[in-house]
N, C-alpha and C positions, 0 to 999 in steps of 0.2 A: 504494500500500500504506500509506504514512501516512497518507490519509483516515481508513482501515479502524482504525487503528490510535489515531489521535483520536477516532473514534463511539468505541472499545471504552473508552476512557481514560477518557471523557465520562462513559458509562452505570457504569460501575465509579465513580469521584468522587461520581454523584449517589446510589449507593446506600450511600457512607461516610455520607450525612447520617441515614441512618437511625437515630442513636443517640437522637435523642429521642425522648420519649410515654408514654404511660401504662399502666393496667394495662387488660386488652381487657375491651372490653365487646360488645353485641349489636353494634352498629355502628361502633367503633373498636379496630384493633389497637393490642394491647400493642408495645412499644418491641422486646421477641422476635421478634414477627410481624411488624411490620413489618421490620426487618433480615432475618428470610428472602425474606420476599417481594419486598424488594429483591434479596437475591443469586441468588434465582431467576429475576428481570427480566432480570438481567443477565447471567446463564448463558446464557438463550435468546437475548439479540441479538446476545451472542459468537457462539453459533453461528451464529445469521446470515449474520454479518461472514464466517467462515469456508468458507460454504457455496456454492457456484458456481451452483444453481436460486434462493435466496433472497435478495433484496434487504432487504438490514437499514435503508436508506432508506426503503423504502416500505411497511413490518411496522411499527404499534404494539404495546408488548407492555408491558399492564400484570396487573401479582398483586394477589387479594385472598386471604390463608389457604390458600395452595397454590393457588389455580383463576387459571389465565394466560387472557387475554383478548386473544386478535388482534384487528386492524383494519387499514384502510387499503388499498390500492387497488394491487394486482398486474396483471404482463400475460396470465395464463393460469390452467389449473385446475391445470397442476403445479406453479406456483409455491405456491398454497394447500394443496395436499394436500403436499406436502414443509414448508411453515413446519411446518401443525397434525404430523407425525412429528416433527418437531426437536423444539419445545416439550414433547410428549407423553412423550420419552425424558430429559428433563433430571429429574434426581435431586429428590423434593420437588413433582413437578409431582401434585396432586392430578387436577385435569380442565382439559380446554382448550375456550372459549367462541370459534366462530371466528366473528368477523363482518369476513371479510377480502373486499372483493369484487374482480371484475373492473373493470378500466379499460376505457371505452367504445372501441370502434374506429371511430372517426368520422376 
């Protein structure tokens, strides 16, 4: 449970750096944007961390402007269809881009 509890500590610390940047433009967020998009990173890999079908080790989860983006390499399709539910329900989430694939079974 202190693993769990280090990833959560980790992704919360890195989304405190959030406070620098500038005003947004077409292709960079404002210093606003990016601090949600950081707290909504890190909303979804909490629930991860929390959830007994999702490995929060093997889910990348990044925000641009509200839209979260999976990735990374699960062992099943219910793992994938429960992250894309998790992320889809976190407060803030605009849309979720899933490019999470299956692990080969070799």
């Amino acid at each position: 449970m202190s693993f769990r509890n280090l990833i959560v500590a980790g992704i919360i610390g890195t989304s405190a750096i959030a406070l620098a940047g500038c005003e947004s433009t077409r292709n960079h967020e404002s210093a606003g944007e990016y601090t949600s998009d950081a707290a909504i990173t890190a909303k979804v890999k909490a629930a991860y961390v929390s959830d007994k079908t999702v490995s929060a080790t093997d889910v990348n989860v990044e925000t641009y402007r509200g839209t979260v983006q999976l990735s990374g390499f699960v062992d099943n399709s219910a793992q994938i269809s429960r992250a894309v539910e998790i992320a889809r329900n976190i407060e803030g989430v605009k849309s979720v881009k899933n490019d999470l694939r299956l692990k080969s079974s070799r």
